[in-house]
C-alpha positions in Angstrom: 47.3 68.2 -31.8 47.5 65.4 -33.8 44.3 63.6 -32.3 42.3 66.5 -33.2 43.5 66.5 -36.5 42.1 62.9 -37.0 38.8 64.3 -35.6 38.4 67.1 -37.4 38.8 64.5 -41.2 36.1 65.0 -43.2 34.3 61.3 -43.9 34.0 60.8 -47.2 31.0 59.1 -49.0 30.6 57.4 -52.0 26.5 57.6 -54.3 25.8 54.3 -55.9 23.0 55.3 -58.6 20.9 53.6 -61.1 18.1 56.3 -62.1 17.7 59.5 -62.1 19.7 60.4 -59.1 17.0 63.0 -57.5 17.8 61.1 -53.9 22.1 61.5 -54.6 21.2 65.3 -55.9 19.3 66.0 -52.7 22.1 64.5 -50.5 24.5 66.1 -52.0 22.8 69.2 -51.4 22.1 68.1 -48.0 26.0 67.9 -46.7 27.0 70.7 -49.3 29.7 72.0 -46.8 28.9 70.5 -43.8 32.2 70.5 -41.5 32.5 66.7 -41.2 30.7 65.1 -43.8 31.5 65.6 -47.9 30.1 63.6 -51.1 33.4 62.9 -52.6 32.2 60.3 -55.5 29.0 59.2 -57.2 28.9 56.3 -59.2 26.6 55.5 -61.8 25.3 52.0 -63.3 23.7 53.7 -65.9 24.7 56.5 -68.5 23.4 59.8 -66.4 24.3 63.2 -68.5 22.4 65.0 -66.1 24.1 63.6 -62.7 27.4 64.1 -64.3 26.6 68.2 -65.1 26.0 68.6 -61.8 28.7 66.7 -60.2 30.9 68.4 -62.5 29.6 71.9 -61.0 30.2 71.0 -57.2 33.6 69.4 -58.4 32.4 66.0 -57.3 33.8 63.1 -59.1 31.6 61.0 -61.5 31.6 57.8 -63.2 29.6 55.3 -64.9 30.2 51.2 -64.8 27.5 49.1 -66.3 28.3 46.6 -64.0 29.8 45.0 -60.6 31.3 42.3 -62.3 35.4 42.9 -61.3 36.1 44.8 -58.8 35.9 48.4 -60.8 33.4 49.5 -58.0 35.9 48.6 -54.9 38.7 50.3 -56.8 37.6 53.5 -57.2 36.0 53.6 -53.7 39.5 52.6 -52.6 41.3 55.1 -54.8 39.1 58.0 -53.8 40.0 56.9 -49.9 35.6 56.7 -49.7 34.6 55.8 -45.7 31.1 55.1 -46.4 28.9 53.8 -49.5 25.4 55.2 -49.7 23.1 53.2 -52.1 20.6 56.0 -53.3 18.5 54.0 -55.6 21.0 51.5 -57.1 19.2 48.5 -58.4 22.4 46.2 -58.6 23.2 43.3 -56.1 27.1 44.3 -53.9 28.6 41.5 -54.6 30.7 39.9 -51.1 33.9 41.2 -51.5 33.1 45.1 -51.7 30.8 44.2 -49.0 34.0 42.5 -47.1 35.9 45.9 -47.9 33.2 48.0 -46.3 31.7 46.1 -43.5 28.8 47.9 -41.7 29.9 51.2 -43.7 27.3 50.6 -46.8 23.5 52.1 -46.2 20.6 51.7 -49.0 17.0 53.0 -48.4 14.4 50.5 -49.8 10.8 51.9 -50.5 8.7 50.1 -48.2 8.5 48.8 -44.9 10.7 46.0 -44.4 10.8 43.0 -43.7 7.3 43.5 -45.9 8.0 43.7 -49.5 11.6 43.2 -49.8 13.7 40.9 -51.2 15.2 39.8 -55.0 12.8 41.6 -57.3 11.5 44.3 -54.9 12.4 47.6 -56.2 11.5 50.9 -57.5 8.2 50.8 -58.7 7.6 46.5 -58.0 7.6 47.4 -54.4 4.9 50.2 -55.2 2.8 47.9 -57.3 2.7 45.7 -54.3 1.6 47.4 -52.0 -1.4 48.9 -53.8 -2.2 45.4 -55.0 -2.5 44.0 -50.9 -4.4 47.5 -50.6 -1.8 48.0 -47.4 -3.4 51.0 -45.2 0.7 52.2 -44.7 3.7 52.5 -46.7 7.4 53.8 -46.0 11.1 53.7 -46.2 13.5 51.3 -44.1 16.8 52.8 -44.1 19.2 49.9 -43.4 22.7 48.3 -43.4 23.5 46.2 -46.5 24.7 42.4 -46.0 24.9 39.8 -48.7 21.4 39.1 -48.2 19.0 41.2 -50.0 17.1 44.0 -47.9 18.4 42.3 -44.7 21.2 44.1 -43.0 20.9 45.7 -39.8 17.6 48.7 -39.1 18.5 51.9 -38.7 15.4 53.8 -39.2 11.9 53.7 -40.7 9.3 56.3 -41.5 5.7 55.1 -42.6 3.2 57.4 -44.3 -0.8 56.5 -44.3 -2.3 55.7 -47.3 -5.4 56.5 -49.0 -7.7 53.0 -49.8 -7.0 52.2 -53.0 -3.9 54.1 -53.7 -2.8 53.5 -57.1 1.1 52.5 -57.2 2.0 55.7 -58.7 0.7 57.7 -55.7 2.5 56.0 -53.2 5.5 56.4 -55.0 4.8 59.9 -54.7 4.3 59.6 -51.1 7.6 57.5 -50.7 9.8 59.6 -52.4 8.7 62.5 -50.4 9.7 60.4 -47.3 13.4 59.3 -48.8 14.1 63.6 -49.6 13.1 64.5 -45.8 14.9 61.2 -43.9 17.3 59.8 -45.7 20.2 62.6 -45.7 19.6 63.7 -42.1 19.8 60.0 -40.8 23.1 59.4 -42.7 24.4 62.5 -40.7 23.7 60.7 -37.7 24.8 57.1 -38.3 28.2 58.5 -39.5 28.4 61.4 -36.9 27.9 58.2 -34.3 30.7 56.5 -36.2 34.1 56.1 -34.8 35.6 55.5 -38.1 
């Protein structure tokens, strides 16, 4: 009885945001009551009016924090009992000791195909402007674990699109975002669902 009671706890994952949040909104819809899976926080580094309506309306909790200076981050994740961070476009650095408090439990989705076009300063629409200026015949998303080093954790999956030759940097972006809302929620459910803890 009581073993099945520890498999049948819900794991619960924290959004890290720094835009819009279109990516946190569609994986929040994604798990919207999935049996073993629930979005318990999101987390904001920017004011977001709009992310925190609709948190408020699947009673999901919200907050905003400017920074990751002190440990603000960790302590909410800590007291919300969070079992996985999920970087959905957050454009701030973890700093090593929230990455010490979640080891291996803390995915981000970088738009491009790594180890291409990653690294400090690649982001949002950078990496987009890059690639149109090499004139790359293929773009994409890596899906990946986050270490200390920027964009250089662990693979988990990667999904490339073709491109058209020249492709300004606002149509790939198109074409990458499309990729993150099909990929990125579904391969989530499976690294965690693979997950023993």
């Amino acid at each position: 009885m009581f073993n099945f009671a520890l498999r049948m706890k819900r794991k619960r994952i924290a959004l890290f945001i720094s835009g819009n949040g279109s990516n946190a909104r569609n994986i929040i819809n994604y798990f919207d009551n999935h049996a073993q899976i629930s979005v318990s926080l999101v987390l904001s580094s920017a004011k977001n009016d709009l992310m925190d309506g609709f948190c408020a309306e699947r009673s999901i909790l919200f907050a905003q924090q400017t920074g990751m200076i002190n440990d603000d981050y960790l302590k909410l994740c800590q007291e919300q009992e969070i079992d996985w961070v999920i970087l959905a476009g957050f454009l701030k650095k973890i700093p090593s000791t929230f990455i010490n408090a979640y080891p291996d439990h803390i995915i981000n989705v970088h738009p491009a195909l790594l180890p291409n076009f990653g690294g400090k300063g690649m982001y949002g629409k950078h990496v987009h402007e890059a690639v149109s200026k090499r004139v790359m015949p293929f773009s994409g998303i890596s899906i990946h674990l986050v270490n200390e080093e920027f964009d250089k954790g662990k693979m988990l999956a990667q999904f490339a699109i073709a491109l058209k030759n020249p492709s300004s940097a606002s149509d790939i972006e198109e074409q990458v975002r499309s990729l993150e809302i099909t990929h990125f929620p579904s391969v989530i459910e499976s690294v965690l669902l693979d997950s023993i803890f």
